[in-house]
N, C-alpha and C positions, 0 to 999 in steps of 0.2 A: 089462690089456687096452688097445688102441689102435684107435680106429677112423679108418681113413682113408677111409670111403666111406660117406656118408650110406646107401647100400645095407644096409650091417653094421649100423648103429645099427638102420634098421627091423626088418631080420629077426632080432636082439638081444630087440627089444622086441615080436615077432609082429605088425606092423604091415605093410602092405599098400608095395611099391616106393614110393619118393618119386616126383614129380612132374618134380623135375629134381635134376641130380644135386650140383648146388651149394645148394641150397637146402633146406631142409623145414621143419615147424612142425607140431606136436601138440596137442592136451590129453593133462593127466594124468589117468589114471584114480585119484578119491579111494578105490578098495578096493582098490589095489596095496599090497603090501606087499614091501619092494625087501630082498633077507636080507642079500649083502653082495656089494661087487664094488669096482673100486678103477681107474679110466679115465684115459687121458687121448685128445686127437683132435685134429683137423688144422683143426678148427671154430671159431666164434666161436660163444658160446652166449648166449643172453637167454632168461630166464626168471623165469616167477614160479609161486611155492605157497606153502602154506599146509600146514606139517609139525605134526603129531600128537605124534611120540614118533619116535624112532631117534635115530643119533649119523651126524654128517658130519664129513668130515675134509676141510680146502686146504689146502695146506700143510701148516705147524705147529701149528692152529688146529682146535679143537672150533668148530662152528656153534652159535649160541646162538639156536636154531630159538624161533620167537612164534608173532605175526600176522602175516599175508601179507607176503611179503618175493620180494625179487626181486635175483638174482644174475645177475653179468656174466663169460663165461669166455672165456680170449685162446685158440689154439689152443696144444697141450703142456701146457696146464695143467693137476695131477693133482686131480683129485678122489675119495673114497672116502667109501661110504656103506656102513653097516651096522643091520638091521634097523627102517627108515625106512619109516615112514605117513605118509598125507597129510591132511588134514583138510580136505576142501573142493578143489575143481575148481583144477588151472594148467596151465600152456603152458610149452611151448619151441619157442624157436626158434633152429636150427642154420644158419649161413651159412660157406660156404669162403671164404677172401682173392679168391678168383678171380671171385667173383659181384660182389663190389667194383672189377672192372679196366675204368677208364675211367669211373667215378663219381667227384666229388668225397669219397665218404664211404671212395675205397679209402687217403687222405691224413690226412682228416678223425679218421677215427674211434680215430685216435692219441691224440688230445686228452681223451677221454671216461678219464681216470684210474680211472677205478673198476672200468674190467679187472683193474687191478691190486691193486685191494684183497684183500685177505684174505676169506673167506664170511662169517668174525664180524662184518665189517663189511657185514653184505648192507643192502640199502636198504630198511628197512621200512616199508611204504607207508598212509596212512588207508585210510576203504573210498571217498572222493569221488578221490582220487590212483588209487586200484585201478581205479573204473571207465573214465577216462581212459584207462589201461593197457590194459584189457580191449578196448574200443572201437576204438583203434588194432589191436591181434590181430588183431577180426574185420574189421576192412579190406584188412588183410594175407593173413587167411583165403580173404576174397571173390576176390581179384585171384587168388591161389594155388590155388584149388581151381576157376575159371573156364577157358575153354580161352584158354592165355597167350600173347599175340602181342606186338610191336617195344613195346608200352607196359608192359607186366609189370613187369619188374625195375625201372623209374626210378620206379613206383608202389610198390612193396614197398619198393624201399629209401628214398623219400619217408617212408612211413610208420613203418619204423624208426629213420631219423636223429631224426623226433620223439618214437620213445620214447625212444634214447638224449638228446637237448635233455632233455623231459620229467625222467627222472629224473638228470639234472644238478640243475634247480629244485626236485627232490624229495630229490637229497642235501641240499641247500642249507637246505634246512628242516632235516633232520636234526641237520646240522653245529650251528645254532644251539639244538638242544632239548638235544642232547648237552649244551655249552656252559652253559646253563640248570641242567640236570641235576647234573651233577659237577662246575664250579667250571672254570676258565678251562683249557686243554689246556699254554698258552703258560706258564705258572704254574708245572705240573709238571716241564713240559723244563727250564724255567731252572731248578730244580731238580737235576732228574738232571746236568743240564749244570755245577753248581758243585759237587757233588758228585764228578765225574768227575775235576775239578781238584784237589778240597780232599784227594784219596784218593792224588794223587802218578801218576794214572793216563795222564797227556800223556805223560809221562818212560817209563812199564815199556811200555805198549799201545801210544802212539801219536797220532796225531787221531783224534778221536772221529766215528764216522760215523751218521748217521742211522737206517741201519739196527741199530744197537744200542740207540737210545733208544727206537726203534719196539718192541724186544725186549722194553725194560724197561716200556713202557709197557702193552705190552700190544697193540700197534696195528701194519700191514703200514705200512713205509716210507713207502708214496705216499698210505694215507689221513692216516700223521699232519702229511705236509707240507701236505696239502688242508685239516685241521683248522687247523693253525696259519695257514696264508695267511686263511681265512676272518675270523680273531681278528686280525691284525699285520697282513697285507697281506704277508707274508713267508715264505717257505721255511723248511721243517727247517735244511737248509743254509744260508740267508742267515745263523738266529739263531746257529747253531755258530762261522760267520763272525765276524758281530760279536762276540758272546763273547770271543773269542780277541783279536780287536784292541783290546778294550776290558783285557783281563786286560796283554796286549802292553805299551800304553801303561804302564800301571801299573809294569810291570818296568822299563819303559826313563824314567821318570818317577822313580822310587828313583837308576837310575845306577850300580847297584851291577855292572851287567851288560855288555855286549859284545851286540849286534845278534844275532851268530852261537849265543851264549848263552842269551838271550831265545826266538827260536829253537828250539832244542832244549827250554829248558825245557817249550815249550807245543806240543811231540809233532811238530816238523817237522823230518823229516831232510832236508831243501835247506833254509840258508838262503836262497838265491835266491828260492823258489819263497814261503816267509815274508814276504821284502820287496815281491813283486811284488802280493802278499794285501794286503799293509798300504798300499802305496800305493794302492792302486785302493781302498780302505774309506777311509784317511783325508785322502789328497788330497796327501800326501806322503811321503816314502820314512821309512822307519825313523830312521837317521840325521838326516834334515833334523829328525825330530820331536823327538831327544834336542838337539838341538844349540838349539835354539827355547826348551827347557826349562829351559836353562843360561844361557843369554844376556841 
């Protein structure tokens, strides 16, 4: 199922037309009981509840449904729910790209990564974080269910760029309870990451990508670079980086190797594109580094 018209979602859900056709915003009813359906829509989705029992599917990912938690969806994103309860009152709110044209948030709301997180990584909120949330809603509510004139929209989306800000500072706690929880993120990668090497895997596979560690780890691409920037100050990718120039030097520090060789060793088919890596991480070309070494 696809919905490309906030029209379909209400009359989906026996709800009364929306208000306008770029926008709308509900509660959920906590005695729904959803059997199963499998979406995606042309929408940007914010929400929060508070799930019971059922199973959710994004992706690749089972939802690992708690306490009140709150999900962020890009439009084409699939989501699939099967025989899903609610446990207590939430909201959604459905906005098209188009209600964003000529707002700073239609640029803006690129930045807010946790679009792209995975559902398992939904943002699980306290009940003093929750009411914040709640509060911003009903302001949203008020301006939305009011008769809407030239101030409308730069107030509703005022009040959503703050729940998106909001639950930025509300990953951010996350990031570090995680962190508390299970022991350092950066730990494991460099891990998966010398394992990658020790297993001959540069040479059969290739360079290692982010989205494969995310695989191993458990975690969507862009929340584990979020996780690791939080701990390093540094990208999935930066650490892949380093790694590599660090393993680099190493090879070209023995001598036993060729530039071109080294290289290939560590899963890049352009030497070029190797030397241009390694100069910009260490501040000189490959070459100048072996000759340095010798001299």
């Amino acid at each position: 199922m696809h919905f490309k018209s906030l029209g379909d979602v209400h009359r989906c859900n026996n709800y009364s037309e929306p208000e306008n056709p770029l926008i709308t915003l509900f509660k959920c009813n906590p005695l729904r009981i959803v059997s199963s359906y499998e979406v995606t829509t042309d929408f940007f989705i914010i929400a929060f509840k508070k799930f019971r029992s059922g199973e959710i599917r994004y992706g690749k990912t089972n939802y690992d449904h708690g306490s009140g938690s709150m999900y962020f969806l890009k439009p084409n994103q699939t989501i699939a729910m099967k025989d899903v309860a609610l446990d207590g009152e939430g909201f959604e709110i459905w906005f098209h790209e188009d209600y964003l044209s000529g707002h700073p948030l239609h640029s803006e709301i690129r930045k807010y990564s946790y679009f792209n997180y995975e559902l398992n990584e939904a943002l699980h909120i306290s009940a003093k974080e929750e009411q914040i949330i709640w509060e911003l809603y009903a302001k949203i509510a008020i301006e939305y269910d009011n008769n809407q004139d030239e101030f409308t929209r730069d107030i509703i989306l005022g009040h959503i760029e703050s729940i998106l800000k909001y639950s930025m500072r509300f990953y951010k706690r996350q990031f570090i309870n995680r962190f508390i929880l299970s022991g350092t993120t950066v730990t494991k990668f460099n891990q998966a990451l010398a394992a990658y090497f020790e297993k001959g895997l540069l040479q059969k596979k290739g360079l290692p990508t982010v989205a494969l560690f995310a695989d191993e780890l458990n975690l969507s691409p862009r929340y584990l670079s979020d996780l690791l920037k939080q701990e390093t100050g540094k990208t999935a990718m930066d650490l892949i980086q380093i790694f590599l120039i660090s393993e680099a030097k190493n090879l070209l520090y023995q001598g036993n190797h060729t530039v071109n060789e080294v290289a290939y060793l560590l899963g890049f088919e352009h030497p070029t594109y190797f030397s241009r890596l390694f100069k910009r991480e260490a501040g000189l070309s490959p070459n100048q580094f072996k000759k340095q070494q010798f001299n």
